[in-house]
C-alpha positions in Angstrom: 108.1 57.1 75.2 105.5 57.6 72.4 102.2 55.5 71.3 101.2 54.8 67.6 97.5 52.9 66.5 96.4 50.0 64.4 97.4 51.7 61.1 101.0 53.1 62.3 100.5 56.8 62.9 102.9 57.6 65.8 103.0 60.6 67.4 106.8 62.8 68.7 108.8 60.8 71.3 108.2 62.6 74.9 110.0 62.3 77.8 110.0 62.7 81.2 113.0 63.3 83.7 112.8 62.9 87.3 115.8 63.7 90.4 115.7 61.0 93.2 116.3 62.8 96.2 117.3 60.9 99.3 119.3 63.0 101.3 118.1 65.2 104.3 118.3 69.0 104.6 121.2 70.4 106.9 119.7 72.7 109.3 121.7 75.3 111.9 120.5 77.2 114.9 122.6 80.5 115.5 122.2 83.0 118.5 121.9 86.7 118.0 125.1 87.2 120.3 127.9 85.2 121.2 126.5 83.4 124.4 128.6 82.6 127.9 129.6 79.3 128.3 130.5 77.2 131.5 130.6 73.2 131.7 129.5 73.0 128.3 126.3 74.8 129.2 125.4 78.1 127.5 123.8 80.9 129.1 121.3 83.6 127.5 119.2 86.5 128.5 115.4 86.7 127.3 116.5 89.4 124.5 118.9 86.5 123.2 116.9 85.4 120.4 117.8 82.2 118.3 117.6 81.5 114.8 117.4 78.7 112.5 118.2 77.9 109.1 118.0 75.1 106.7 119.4 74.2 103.0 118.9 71.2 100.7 120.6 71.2 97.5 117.7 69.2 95.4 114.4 69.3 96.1 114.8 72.8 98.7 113.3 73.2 102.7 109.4 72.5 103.2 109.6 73.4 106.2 112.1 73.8 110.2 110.6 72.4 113.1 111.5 73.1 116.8 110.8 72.5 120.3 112.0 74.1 123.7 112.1 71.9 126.9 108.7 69.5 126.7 106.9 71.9 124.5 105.4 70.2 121.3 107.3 70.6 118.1 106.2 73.8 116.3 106.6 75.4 112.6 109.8 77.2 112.8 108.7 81.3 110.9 111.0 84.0 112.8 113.8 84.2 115.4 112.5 83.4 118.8 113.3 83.9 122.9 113.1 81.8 125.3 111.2 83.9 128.1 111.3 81.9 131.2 114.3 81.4 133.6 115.7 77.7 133.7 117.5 75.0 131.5 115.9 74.1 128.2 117.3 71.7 125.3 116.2 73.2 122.0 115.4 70.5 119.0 115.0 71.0 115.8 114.8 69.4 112.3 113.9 70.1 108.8 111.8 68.6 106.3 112.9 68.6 102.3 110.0 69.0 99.4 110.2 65.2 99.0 109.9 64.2 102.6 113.4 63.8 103.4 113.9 64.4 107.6 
């Protein structure tokens, strides 16, 4: 794009160049040890701490989000435990710099 006035002066051409990013980061959760397994269920010890990480080829991660059990969802920083004997379900997502969940 460029502009000129009433007598013709125009100025350089500029231009701008934009990515369109529509797909979703890929996020992971990992344990710090290889976990027991019976039934399809997995059992850890409160030093078993999980991790999560997230890639996006475009635009990069904003930011991981997680839950465990009815908990809220909470900004994912470092590894984590879960404390408290019983049976959780861990969720998780990411968000890319353009919004993309």
């Amino acid at each position: 794009y460029y502009s000129y006035d009433v007598v013709g002066n125009t100025e350089q051409v500029k231009s701008f160049s934009v990515i369109v990013d529509t797909s979703p980061p890929s996020t992971d959760l990992t344990i710090s040890r290889d976990l027991f397994v019976k039934n399809n269920i997995a059992y850890a010890t409160t030093d078993d701490y999980f991790i999560l990480t997230s890639t996006d080829a475009l635009s990069g991660v904003k930011k991981i989000k997680y839950k465990i059990g009815e908990e809220p969802f909470t900004l994912y920083a470092l590894p984590f435990t879960i404390q408290n004997e019983g049976k959780y379900t861990i969720e998780y997502y990411s968000v890319d710099n353009v919004w993309n969940r």
